[in-house]
Backbone as numpy.savetxt, mean C-alpha at the origin, in Angstrom:
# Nx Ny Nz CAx CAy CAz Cx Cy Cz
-6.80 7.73 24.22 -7.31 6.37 24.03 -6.89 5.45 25.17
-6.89 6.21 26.47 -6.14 4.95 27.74 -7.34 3.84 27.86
-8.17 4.34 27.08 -9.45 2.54 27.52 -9.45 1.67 26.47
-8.42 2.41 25.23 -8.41 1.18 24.28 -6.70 0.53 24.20
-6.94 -0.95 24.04 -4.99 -0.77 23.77 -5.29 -0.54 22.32
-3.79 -0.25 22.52 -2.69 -0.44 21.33 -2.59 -1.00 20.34
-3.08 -1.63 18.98 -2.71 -2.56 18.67 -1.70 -2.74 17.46
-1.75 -1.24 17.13 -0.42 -1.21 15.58 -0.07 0.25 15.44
0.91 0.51 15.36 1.41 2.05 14.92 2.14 1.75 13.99
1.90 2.93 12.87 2.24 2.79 11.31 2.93 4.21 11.58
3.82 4.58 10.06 4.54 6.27 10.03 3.60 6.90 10.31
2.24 7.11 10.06 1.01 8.65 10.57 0.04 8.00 10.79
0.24 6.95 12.02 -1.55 6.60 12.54 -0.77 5.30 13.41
-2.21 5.53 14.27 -2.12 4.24 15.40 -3.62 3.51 15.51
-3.46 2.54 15.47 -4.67 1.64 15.28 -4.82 0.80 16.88
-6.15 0.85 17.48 -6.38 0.76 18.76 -8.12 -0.36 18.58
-7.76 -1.65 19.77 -8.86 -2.21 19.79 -9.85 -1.43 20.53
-11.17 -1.36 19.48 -12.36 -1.03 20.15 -13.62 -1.76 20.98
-13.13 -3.33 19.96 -13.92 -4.40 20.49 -13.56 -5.38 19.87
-14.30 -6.87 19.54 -13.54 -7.65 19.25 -13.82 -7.98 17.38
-14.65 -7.23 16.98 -15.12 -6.73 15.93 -14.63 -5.58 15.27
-13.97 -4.31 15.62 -13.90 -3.14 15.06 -12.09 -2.71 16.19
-11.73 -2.06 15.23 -10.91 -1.27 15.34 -10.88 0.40 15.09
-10.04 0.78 15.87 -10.03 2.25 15.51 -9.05 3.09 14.96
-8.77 3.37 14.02 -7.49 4.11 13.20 -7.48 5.62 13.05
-6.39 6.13 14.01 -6.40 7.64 14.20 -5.11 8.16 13.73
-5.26 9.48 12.72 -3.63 9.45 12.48 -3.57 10.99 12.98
-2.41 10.56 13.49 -1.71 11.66 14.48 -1.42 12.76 14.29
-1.40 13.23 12.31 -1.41 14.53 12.49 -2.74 15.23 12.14
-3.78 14.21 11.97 -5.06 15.14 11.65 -5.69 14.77 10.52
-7.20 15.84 10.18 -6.56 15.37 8.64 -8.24 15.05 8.45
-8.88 14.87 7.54 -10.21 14.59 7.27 -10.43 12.97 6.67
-10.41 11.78 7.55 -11.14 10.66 7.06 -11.86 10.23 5.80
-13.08 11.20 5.90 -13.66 11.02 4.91 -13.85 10.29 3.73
-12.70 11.11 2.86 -12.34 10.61 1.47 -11.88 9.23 1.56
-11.26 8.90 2.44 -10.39 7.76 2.58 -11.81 6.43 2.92
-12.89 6.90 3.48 -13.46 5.99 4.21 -14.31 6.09 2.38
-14.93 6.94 1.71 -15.38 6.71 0.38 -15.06 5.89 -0.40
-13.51 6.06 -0.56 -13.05 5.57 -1.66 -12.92 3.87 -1.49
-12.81 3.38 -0.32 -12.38 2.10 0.43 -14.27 1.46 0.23
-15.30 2.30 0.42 -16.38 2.05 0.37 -16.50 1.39 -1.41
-16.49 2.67 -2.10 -16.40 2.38 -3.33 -15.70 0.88 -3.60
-14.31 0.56 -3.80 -13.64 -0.48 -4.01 -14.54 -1.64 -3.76
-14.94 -1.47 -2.53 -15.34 -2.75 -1.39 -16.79 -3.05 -2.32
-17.33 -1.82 -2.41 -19.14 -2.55 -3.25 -18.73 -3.28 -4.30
-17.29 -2.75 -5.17 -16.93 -3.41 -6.69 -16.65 -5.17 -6.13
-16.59 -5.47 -5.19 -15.46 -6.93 -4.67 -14.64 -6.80 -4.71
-13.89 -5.47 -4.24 -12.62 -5.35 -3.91 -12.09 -5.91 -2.17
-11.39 -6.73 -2.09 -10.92 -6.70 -0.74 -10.12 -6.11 -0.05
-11.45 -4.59 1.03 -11.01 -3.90 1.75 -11.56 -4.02 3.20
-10.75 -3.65 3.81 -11.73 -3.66 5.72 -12.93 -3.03 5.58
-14.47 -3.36 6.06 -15.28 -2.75 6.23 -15.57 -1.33 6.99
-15.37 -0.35 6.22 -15.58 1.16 7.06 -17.37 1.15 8.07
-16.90 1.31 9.34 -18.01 1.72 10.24 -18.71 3.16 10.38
-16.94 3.83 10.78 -17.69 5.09 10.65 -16.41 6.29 10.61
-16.58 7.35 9.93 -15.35 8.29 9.74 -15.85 9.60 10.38
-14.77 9.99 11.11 -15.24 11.15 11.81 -14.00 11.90 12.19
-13.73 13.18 11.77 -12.53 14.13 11.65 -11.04 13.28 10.89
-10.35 13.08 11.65 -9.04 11.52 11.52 -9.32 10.21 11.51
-10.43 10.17 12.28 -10.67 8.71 12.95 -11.53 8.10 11.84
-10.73 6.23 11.60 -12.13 6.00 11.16 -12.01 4.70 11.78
-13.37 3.77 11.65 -13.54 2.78 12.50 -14.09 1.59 11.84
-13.12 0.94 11.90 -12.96 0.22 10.69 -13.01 -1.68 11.20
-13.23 -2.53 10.72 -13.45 -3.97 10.33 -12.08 -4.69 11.66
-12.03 -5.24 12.39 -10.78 -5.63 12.87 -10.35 -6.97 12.16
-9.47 -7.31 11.54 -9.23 -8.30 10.75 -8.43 -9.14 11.48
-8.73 -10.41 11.21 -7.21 -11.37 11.57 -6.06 -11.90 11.04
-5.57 -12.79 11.51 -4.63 -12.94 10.50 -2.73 -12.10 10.67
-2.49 -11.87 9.61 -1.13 -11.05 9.62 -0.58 -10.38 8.64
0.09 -9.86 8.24 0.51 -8.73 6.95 1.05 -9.43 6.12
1.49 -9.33 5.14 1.87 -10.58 3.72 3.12 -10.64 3.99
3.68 -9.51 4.58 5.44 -9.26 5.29 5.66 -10.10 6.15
4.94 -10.18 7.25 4.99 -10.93 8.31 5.17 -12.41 8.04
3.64 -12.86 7.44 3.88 -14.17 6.81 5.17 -14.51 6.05
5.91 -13.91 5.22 7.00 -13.63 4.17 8.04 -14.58 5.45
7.99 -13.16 6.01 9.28 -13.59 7.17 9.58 -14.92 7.86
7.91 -15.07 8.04 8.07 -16.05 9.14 8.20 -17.70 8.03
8.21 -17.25 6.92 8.33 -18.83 5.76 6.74 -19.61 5.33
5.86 -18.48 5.91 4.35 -19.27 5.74 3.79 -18.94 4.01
4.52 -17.66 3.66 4.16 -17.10 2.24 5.57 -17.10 1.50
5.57 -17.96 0.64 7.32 -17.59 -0.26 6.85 -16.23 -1.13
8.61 -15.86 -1.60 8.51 -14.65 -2.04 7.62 -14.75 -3.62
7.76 -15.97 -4.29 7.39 -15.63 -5.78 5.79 -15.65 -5.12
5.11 -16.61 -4.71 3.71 -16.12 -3.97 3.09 -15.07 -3.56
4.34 -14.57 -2.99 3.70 -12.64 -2.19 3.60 -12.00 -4.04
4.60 -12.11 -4.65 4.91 -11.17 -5.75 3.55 -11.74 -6.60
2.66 -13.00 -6.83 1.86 -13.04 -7.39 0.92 -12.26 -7.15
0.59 -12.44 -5.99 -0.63 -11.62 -4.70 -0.72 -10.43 -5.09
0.69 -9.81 -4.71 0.85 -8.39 -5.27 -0.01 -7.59 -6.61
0.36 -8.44 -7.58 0.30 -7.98 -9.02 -1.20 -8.68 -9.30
-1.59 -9.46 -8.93 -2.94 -9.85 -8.92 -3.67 -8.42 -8.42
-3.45 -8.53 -7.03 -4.33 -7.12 -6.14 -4.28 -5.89 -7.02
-3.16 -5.44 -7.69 -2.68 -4.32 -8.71 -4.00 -4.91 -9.34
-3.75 -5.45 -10.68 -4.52 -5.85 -11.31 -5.96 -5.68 -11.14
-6.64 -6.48 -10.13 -7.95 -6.05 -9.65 -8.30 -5.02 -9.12
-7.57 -4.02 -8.81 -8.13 -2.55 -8.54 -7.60 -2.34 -9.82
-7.05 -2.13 -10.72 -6.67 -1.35 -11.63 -8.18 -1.90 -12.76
-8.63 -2.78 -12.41 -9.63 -3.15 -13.46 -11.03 -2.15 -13.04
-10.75 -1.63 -12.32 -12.39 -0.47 -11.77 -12.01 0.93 -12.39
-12.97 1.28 -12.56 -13.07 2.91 -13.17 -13.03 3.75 -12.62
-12.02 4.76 -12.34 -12.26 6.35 -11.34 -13.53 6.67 -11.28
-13.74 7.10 -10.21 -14.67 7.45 -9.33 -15.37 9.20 -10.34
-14.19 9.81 -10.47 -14.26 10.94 -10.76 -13.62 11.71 -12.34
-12.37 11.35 -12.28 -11.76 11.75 -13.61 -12.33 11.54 -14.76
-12.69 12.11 -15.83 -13.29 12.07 -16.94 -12.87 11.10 -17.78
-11.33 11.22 -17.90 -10.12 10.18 -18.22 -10.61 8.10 -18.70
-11.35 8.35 -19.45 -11.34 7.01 -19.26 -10.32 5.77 -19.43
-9.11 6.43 -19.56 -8.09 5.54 -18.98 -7.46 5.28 -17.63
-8.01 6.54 -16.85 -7.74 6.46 -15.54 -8.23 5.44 -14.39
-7.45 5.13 -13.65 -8.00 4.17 -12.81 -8.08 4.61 -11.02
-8.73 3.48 -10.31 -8.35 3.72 -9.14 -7.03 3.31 -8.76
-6.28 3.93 -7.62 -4.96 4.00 -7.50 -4.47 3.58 -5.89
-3.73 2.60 -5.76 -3.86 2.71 -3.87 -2.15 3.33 -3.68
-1.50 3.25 -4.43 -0.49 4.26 -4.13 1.15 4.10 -2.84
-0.17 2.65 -2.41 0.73 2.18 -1.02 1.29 0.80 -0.74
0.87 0.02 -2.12 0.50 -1.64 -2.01 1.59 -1.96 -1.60
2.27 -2.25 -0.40 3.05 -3.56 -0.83 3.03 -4.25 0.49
4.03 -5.29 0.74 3.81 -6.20 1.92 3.02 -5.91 3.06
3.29 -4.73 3.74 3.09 -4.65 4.81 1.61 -3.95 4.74
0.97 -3.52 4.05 -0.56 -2.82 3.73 -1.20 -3.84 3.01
-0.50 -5.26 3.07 -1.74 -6.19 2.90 -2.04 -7.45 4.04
-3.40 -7.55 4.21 -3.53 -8.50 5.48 -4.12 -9.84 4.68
-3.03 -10.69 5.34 -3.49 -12.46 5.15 -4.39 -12.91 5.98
-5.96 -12.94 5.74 -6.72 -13.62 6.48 -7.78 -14.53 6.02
-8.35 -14.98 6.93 -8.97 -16.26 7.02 -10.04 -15.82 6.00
-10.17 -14.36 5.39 -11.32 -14.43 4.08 -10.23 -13.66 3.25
-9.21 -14.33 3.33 -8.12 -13.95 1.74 -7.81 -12.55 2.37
-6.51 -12.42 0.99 -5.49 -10.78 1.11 -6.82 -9.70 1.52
-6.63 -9.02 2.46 -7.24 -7.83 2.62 -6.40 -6.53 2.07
-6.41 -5.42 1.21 -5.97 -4.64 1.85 -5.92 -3.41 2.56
-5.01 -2.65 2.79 -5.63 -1.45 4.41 -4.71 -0.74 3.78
-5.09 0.54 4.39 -4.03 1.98 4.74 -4.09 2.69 3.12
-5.59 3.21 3.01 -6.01 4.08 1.40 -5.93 5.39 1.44
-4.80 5.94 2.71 -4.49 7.38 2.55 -4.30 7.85 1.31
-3.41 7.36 0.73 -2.51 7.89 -0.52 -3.29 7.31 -1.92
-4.50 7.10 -1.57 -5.27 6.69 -2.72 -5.54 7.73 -3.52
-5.78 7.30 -4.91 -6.35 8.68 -5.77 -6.55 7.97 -7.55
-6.34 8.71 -8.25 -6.93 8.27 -9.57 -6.04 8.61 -10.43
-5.81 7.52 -11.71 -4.81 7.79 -12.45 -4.56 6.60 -13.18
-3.01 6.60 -14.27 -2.81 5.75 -14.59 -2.52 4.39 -14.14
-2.97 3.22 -14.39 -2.56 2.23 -13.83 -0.87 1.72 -13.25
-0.09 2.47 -14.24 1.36 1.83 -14.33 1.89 2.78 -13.47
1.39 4.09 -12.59 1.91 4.87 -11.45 1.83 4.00 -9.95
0.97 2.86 -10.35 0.32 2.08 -8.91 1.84 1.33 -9.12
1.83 0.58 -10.26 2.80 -0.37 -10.15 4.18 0.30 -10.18
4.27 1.54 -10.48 5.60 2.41 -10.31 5.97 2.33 -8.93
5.23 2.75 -8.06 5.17 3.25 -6.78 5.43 1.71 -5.90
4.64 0.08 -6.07 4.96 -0.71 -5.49 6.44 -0.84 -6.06
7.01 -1.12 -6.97 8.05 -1.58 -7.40 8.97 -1.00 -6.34
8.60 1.22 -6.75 9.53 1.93 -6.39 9.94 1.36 -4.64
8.98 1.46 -3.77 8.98 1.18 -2.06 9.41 -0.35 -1.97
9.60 -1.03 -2.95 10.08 -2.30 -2.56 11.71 -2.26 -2.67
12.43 -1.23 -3.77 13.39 -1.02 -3.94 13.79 -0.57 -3.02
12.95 0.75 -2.57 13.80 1.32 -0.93 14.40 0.48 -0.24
13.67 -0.11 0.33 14.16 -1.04 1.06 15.29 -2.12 0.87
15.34 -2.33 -0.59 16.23 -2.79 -1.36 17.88 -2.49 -1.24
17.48 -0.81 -1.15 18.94 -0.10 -0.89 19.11 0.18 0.53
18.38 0.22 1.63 18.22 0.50 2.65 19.45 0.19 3.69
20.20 -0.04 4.66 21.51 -0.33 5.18 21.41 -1.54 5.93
20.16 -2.06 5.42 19.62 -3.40 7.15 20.15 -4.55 6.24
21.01 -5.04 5.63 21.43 -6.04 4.63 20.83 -7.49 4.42
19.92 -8.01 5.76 19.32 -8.65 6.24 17.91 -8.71 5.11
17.26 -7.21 5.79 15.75 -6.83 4.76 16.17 -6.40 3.20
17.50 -5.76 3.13 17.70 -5.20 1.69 17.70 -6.68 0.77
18.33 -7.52 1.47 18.63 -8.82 0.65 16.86 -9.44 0.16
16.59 -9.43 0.82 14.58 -10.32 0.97 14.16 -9.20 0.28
13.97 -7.92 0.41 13.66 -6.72 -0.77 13.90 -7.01 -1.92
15.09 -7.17 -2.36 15.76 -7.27 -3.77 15.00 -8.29 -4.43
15.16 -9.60 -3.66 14.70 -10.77 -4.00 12.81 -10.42 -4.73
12.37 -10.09 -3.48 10.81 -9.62 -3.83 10.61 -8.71 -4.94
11.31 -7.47 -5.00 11.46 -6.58 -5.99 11.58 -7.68 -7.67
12.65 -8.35 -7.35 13.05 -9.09 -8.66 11.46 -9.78 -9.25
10.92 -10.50 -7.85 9.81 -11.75 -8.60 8.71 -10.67 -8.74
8.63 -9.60 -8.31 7.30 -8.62 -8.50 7.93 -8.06 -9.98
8.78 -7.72 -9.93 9.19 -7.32 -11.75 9.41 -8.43 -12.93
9.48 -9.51 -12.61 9.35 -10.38 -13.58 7.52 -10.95 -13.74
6.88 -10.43 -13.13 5.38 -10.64 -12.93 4.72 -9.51 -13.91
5.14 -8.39 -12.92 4.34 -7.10 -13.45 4.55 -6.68 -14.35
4.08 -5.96 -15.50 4.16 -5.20 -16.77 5.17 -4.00 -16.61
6.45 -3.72 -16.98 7.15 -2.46 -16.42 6.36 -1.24 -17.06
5.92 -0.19 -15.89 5.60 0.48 -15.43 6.57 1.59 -17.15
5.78 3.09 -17.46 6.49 3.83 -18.40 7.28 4.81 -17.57
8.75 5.00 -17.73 9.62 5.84 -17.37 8.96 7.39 -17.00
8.17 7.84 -17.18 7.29 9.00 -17.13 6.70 8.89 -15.35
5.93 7.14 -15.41 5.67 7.37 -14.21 6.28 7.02 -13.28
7.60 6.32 -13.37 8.69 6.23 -12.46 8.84 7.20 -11.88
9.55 8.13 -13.15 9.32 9.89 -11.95 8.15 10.61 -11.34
7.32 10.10 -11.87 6.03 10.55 -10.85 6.08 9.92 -9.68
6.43 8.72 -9.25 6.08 8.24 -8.65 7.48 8.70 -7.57
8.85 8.85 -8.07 9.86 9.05 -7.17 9.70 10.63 -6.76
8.72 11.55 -7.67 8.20 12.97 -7.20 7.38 12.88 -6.50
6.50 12.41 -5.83 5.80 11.97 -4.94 6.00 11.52 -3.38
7.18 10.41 -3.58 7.86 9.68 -2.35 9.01 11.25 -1.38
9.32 11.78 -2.38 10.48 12.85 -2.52 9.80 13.68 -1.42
8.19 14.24 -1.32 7.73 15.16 -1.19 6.97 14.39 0.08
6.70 13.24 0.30 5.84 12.86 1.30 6.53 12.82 2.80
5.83 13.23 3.51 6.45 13.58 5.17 6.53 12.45 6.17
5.86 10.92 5.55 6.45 9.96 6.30 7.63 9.35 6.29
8.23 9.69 5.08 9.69 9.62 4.76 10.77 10.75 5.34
11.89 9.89 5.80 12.98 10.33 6.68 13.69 10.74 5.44
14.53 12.13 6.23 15.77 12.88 5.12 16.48 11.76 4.64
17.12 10.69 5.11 17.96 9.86 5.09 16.85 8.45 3.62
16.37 8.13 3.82 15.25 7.67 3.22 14.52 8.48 1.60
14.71 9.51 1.93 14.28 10.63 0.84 16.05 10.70 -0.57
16.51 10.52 0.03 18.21 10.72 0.10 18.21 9.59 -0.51
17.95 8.50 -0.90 18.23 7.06 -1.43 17.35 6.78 -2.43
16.48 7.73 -2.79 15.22 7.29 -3.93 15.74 7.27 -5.53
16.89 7.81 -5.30 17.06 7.90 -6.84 17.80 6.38 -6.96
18.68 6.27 -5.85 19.40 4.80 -5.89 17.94 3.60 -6.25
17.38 3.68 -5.03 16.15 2.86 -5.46 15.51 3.00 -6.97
15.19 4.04 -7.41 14.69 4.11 -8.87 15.47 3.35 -9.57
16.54 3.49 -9.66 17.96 2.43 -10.60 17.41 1.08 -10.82
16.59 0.58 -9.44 16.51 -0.89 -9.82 15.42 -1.40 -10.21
14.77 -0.46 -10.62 13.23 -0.50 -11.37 13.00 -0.29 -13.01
12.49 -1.67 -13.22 12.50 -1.53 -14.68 11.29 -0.81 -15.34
11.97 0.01 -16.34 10.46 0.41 -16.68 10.60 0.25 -18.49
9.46 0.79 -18.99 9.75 0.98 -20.72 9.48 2.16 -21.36
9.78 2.57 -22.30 9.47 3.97 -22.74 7.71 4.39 -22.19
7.93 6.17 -22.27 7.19 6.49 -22.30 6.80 7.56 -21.01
């Protein structure tokens, strides 16, 4: 890509300007687009707010260039307070969790993004976007909110005392918002993180600490 820059590298993908309209998102170890560019399609016809897919082809897909900045970013910089992000959050939960799987027979199952939290949502000038539907799939609703809670905790326990402190905090106003999630899918959701390859040994190694600070209720 030496004719496009740079414009974001995530744990498995780098996102590169194509023009001043579209971006290009390639992840580095491979991998079939496709599904990912479907399911983001799907959402998006319901009024879900996702980047517009152009076009998917092997890894690559080519996607909406948005403006704006990540809900993290804003966080940091004092433009979004934390009980605000934590509304956003559980709102966005909420409105994907209100659409019907695509596929599962399950009619309790839902669509799932698997990845929500600060940094996979974009603040822009046409409201929260959000991006990065690798880890999308179908299921119970309270595994979505397992999984944000769970990755907000990481960070929670994490050694940067700086981000663990602003984690905790966020973690707290996203759990006094959200419905706790059933103990069943806590561990789904920490069997999952356990097994995924963008996570460091060291990182993998702290999930059970993180689980501790996640409330959940029977079941």
């Amino acid at each position: 890509m030496a004719d496009h820059a740079l414009l974001a590298s995530g744990r498995d993908a780098d996102v590169y300007v194509l023009d001043e309209s579209r971006v290009l998102r390639r992840y580095r170890q491979g991998g079939d687009s496709a599904p990912e560019a479907a399911l983001m399609a799907y959402v998006g016809a319901a009024g879900y707010p996702v980047p517009v897919v152009y076009d998917a082809q092997g890894s690559d897909l080519v996607l909406e260039r948005l403006d704006g900045e990540t809900l993290l970013a804003s966080m940091l910089a004092g433009r979004t307070g934390i009980g605000a992000a934590a509304d956003l959050l559980v709102g966005l939960l909420d409105r994907l969790h209100s659409l019907p799987a695509r596929f599962s027979a399950d009619p309790a199952d839902r669509v799932l993004h698997l990845d929500l939290h600060p940094q996979n949502v974009m603040v822009t000038s046409r409201g929260p976007v959000v991006i990065d539907w690798r880890n999308a799939a179908e299921g119970p609703a309270d595994l979505d909110v397992a999984m944000t809670a769970l990755i907000l905790a990481e960070v929670a326990v994490s050694p940067d005392p700086q981000f663990a402190d602003f984690a905790r905090d966020g973690l707290d106003a996203f759990q006094r918002r959200a419905q706790p999630p059933r103990a069943s899918q806590l561990r789904r959701a920490v069997g999952q993180r356990r097994v995924d390859p963008a996570l460091t040994a060291v990182e993998k190694s702290a999930l059970l600490r993180a689980a501790a600070l996640v409330h959940t209720r029977e079941g």
